[in-house]
ROGU-842319 format. One record per residue (C-alpha): z, x, y; residue in one letter; chain; residue number from 1. Coordinates in nm, 4 decimals, always signed. Last residue first. Layout:
BEGIN
(rec (Z X Y) "a" "A" NUM);
...
! end
This chain:
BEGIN
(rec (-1.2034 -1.1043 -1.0120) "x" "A" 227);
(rec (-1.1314 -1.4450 -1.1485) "x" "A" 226);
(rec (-1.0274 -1.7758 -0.9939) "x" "A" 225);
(rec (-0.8794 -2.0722 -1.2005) "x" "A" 224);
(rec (-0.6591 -2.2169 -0.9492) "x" "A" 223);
(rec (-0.6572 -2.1075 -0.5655) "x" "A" 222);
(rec (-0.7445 -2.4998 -0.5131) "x" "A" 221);
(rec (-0.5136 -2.6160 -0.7084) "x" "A" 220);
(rec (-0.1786 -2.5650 -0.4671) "x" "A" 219);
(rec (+0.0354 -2.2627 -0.4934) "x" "A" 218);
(rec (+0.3647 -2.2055 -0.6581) "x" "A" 217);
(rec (+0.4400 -1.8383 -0.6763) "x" "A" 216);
(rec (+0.3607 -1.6932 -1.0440) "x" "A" 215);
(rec (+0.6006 -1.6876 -1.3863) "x" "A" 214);
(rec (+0.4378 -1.4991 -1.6634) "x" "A" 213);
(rec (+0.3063 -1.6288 -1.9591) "x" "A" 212);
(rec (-0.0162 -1.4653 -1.9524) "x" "A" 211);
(rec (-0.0278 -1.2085 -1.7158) "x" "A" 210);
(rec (+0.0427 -1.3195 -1.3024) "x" "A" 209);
(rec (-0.2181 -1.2186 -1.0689) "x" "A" 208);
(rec (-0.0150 -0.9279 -0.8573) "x" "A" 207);
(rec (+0.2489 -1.0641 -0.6037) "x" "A" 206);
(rec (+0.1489 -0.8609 -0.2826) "x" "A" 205);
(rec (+0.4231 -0.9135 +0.0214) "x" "A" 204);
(rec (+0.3292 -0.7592 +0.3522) "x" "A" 203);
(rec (+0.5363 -0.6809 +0.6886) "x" "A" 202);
(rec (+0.3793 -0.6319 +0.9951) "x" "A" 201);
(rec (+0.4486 -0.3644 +1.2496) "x" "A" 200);
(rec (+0.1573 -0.3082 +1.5265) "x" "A" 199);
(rec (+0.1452 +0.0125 +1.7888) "x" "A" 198);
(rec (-0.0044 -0.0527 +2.1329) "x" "A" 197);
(rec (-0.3470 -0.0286 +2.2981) "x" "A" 196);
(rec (-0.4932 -0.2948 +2.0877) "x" "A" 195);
(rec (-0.7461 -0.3387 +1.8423) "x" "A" 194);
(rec (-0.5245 -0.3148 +1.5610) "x" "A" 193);
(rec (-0.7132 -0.3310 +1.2051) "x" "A" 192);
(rec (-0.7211 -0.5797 +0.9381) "x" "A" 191);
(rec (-0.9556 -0.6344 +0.5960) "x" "A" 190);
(rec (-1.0298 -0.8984 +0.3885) "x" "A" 189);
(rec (-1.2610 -0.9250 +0.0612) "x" "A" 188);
(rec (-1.0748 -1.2533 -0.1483) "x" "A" 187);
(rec (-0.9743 -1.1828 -0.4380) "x" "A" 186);
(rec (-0.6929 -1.0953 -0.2434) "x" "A" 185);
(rec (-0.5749 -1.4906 -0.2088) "x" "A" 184);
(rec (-0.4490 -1.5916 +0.1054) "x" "A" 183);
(rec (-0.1143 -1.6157 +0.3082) "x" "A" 182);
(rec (-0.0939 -1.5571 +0.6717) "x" "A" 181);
(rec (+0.2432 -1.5364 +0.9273) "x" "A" 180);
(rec (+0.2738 -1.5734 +1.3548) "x" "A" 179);
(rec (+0.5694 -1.3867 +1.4725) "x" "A" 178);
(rec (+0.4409 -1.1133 +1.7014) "x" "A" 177);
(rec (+0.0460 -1.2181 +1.6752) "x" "A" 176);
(rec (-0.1877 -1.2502 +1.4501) "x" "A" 175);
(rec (-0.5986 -1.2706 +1.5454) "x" "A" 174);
(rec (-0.8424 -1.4125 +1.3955) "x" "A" 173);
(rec (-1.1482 -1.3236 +1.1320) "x" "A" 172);
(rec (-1.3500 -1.5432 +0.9197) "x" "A" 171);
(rec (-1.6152 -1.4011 +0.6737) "x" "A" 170);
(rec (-1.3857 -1.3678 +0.3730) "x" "A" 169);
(rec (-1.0612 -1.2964 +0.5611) "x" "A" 168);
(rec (-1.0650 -1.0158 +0.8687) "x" "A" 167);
(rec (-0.7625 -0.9959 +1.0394) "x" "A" 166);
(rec (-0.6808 -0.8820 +1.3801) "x" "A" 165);
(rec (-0.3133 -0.7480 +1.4330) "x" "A" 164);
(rec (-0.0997 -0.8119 +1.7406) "x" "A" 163);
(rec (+0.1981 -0.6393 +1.8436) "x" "A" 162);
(rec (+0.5380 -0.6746 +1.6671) "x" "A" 161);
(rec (+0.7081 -0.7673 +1.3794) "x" "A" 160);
(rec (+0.3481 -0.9779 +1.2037) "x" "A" 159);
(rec (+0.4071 -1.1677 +0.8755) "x" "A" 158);
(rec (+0.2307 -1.1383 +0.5715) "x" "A" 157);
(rec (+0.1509 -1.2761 +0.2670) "x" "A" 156);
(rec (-0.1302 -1.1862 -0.0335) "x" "A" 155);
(rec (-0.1533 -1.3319 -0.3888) "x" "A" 154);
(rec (-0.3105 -1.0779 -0.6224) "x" "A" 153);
(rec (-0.6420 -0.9653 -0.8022) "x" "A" 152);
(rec (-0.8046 -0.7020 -0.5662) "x" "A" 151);
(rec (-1.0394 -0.7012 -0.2393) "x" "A" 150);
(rec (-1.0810 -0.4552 +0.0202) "x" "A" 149);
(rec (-1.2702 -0.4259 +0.3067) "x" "A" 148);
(rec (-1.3864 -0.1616 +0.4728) "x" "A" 147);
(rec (-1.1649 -0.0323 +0.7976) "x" "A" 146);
(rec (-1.2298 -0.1078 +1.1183) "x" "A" 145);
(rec (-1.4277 +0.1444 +1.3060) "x" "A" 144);
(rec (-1.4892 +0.0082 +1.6653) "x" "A" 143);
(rec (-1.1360 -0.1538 +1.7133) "x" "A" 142);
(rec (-1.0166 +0.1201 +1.4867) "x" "A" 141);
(rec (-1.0717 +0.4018 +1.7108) "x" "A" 140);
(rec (-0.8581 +0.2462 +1.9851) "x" "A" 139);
(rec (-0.6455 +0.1040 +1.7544) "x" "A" 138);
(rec (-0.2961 +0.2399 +1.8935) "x" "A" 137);
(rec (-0.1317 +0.2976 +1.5323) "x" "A" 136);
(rec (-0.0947 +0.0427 +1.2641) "x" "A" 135);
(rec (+0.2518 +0.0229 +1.1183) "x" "A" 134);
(rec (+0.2981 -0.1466 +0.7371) "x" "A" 133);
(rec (+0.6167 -0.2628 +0.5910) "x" "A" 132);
(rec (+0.5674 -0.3049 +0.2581) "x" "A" 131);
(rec (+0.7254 -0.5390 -0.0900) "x" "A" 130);
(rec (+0.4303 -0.4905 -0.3253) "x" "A" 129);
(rec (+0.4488 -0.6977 -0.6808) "x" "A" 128);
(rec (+0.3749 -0.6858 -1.0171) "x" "A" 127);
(rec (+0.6549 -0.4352 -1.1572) "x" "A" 126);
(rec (+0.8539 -0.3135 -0.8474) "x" "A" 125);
(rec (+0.8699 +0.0443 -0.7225) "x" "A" 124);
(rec (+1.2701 +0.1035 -0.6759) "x" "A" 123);
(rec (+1.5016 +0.0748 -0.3162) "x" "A" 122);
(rec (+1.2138 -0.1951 -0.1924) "x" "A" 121);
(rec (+1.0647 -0.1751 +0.0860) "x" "A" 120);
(rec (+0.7600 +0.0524 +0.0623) "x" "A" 119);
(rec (+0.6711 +0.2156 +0.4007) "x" "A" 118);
(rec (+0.2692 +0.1956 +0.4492) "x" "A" 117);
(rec (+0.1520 +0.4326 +0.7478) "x" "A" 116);
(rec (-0.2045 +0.3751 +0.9268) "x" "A" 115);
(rec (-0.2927 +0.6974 +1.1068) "x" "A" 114);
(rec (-0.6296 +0.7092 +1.0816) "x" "A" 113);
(rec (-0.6648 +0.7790 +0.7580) "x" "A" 112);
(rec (-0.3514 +0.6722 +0.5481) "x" "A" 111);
(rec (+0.0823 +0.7531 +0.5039) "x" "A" 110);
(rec (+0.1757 +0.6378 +0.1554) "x" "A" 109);
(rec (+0.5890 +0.5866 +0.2475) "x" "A" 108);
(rec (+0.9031 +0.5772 +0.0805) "x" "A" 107);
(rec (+1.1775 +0.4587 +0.2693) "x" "A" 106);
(rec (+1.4848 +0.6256 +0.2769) "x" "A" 105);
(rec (+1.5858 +0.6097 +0.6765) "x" "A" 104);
(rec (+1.5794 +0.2409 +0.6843) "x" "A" 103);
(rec (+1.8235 +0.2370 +0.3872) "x" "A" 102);
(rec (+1.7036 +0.0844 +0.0672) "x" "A" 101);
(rec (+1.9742 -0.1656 -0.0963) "x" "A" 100);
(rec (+1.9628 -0.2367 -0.4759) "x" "A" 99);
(rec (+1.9925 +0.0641 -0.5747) "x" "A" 98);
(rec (+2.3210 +0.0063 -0.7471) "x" "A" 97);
(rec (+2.4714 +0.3052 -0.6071) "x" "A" 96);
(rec (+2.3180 +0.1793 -0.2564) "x" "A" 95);
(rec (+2.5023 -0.2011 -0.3885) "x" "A" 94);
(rec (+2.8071 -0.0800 -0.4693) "x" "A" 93);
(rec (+2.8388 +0.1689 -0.1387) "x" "A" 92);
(rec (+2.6935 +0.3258 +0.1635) "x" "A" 91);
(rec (+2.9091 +0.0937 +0.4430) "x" "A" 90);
(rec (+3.1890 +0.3481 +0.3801) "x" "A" 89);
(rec (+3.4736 +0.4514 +0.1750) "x" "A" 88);
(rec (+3.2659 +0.5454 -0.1255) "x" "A" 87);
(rec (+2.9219 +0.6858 -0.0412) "x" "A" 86);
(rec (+2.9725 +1.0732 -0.0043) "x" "A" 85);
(rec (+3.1123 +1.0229 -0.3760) "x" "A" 84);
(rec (+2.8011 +0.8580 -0.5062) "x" "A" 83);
(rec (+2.5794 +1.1755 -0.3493) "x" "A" 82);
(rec (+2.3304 +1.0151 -0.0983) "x" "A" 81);
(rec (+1.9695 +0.8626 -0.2634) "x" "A" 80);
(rec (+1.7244 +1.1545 -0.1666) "x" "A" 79);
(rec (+1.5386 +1.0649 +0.1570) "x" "A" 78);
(rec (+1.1944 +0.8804 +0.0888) "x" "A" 77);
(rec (+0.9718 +0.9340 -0.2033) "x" "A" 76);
(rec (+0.6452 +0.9478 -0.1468) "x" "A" 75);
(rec (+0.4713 +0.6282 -0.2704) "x" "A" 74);
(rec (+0.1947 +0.6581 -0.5613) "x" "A" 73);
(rec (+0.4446 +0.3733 -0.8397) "x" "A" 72);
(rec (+0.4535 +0.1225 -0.5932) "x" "A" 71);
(rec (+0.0823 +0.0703 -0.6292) "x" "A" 70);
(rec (+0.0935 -0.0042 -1.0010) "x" "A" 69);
(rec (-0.1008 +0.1865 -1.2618) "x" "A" 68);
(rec (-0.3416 +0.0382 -1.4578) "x" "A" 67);
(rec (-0.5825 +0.4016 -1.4036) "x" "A" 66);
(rec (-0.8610 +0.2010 -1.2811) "x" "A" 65);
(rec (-0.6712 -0.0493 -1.0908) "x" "A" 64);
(rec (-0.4448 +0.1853 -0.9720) "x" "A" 63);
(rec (-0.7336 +0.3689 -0.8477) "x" "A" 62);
(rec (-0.9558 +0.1041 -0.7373) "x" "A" 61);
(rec (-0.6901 +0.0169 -0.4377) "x" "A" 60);
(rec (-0.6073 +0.3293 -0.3223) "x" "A" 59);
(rec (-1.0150 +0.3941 -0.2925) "x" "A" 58);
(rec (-0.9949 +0.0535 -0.0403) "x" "A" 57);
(rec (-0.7036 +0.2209 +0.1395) "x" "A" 56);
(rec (-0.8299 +0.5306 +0.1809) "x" "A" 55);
(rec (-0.7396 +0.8011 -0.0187) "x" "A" 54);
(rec (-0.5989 +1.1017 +0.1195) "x" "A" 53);
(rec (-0.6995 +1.4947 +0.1637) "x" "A" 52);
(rec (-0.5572 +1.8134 +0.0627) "x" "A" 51);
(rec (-0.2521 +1.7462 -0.1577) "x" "A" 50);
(rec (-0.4153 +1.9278 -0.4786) "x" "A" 49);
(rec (-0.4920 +1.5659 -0.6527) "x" "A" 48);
(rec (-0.6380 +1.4403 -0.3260) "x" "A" 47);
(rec (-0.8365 +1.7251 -0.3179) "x" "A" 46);
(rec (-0.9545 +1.6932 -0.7328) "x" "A" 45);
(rec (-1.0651 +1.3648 -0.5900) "x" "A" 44);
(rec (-1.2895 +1.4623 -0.3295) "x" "A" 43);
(rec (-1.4417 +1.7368 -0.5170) "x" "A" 42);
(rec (-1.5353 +1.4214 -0.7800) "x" "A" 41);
(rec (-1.7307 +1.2344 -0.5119) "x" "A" 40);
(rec (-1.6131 +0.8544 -0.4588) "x" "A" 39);
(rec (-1.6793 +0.5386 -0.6103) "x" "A" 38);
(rec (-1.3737 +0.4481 -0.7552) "x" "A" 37);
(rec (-1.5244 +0.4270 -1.1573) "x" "A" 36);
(rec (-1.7345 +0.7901 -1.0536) "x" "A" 35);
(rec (-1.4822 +0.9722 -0.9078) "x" "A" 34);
(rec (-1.2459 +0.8596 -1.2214) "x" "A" 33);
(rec (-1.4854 +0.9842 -1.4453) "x" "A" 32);
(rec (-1.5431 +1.2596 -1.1954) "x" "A" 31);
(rec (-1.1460 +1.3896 -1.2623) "x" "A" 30);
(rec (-1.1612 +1.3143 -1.6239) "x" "A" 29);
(rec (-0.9625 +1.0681 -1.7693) "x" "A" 28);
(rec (-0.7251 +1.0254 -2.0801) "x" "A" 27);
(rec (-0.5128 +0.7791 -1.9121) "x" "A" 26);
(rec (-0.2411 +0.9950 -1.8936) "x" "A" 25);
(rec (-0.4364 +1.2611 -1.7245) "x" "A" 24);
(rec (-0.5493 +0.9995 -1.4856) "x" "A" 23);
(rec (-0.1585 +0.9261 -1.4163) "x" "A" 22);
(rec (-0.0629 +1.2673 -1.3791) "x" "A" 21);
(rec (-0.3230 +1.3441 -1.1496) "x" "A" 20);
(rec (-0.2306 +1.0549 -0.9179) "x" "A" 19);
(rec (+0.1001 +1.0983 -0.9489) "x" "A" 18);
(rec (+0.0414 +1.5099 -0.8157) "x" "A" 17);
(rec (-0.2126 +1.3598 -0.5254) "x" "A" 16);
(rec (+0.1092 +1.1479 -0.4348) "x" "A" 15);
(rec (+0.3615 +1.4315 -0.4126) "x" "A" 14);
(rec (+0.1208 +1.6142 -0.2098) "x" "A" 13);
(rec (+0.0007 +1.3781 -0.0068) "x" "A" 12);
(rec (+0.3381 +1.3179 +0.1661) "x" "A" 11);
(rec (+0.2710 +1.6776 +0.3164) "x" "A" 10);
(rec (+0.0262 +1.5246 +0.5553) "x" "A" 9);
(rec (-0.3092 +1.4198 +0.5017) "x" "A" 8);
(rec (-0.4595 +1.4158 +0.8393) "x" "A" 7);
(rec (-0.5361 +1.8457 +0.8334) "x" "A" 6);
(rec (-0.6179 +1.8099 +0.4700) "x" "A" 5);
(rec (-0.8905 +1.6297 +0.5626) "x" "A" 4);
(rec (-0.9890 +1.2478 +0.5250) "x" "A" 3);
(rec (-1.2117 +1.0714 +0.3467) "x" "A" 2);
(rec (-1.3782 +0.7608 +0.4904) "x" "A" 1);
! end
């Protein structure tokens, strides 16, 4: 469902601006793109202006459409600290580096109803997701769910805290504080919190590998699929 300026949240702004950058690199129109994600054009050119959000399935289609990589939307976080701020303390090598991503840096894509996605990784990564995702209080989501989704990549994910239900295919369950899940995206899925408490999980996307790229091992029988 689209959602208002008033649940966007300034983050949109930066994110509406990649989008429209990216479709005008692609040499496509704004109901072009409406048209390929299935949603109306007005509601695009407000996501481009900052005004509304995506949801997570129209995310999705996007930077599939445009052949853009999900990393590449999120907000920034805070700016990186000055390199001579950092010396003499634990901010160092590896922060000038960017290899490390303080807790307080994160970029995030923050979604309807309150669902926030906080990248993990210090730089977007080619092929790959590294998130951390929190799911509000679900009392609206236990009867609304989201849709489901479904895109060409390997999918893991472990639960922090709380418990998450998760929709595969036409089975569904329920992940607690600890427990883990690994499937193939291909694969329509979907997960919401039906509980009265926040959820953390932490989720791992390795895009379908390109010809001669390396992939995580898996076993034959997620061989050979197509989208």
């Amino acid at each position: 469902m689209p959602t208002s300026s008033k649940e966007a949240g300034t983050e949109w702004v930066g994110i509406g601006n990649r989008v429209r950058d990216a479709r005008a690199a692609a040499g496509m129109s704004v109901r072009e793109l409406a048209r390929r994600i299935d949603v109306s054009a007005s509601h695009v050119s407000q996501v481009e202006r900052g005004l509304a959000s995506f949801s997570v399935r129209a995310l999705y289609n996007v930077v599939s459409v445009l052949g853009i990589s999900m990393d590449s939307l999120f907000e920034s976080g805070q700016a990186q600290r000055d390199p001579e701020e950092a010396r003499g303390d634990e901010h160092g090598a590896l922060d000038e580096a960017m290899m490390v991503l303080r807790a307080g840096g994160r970029p995030v894509i923050p979604l309807p109803g309150g669902t926030r996605w906080e990248r993990l990784t210090p730089q977007p990564e080619s092929g790959a997701e590294f998130i951390e995702v929190i799911y509000p209080p679900g009392h609206d989501q236990a009867l609304h769910p989201q849709d489901f989704i479904r895109h060409s990549s390997r999918e893991y994910g472990l639960v922090l805290e709380g418990s998450l239900t998760v929709q595969v295919g036409f089975d569904k369950t329920v992940l607690h504080t600890g427990d883990s899940i690994a499937f193939d995206s291909v694969t329509p899925h979907r997960f919401w919190n039906e509980t009265p408490r926040e959820v953390r999980a932490v989720w791992f996307i390795w895009d379908e590998p390109r010809t001669g790229s390396s992939s995580p091992p898996r076993d034959s029988a997620h061989a050979g699929r197509t989208d």
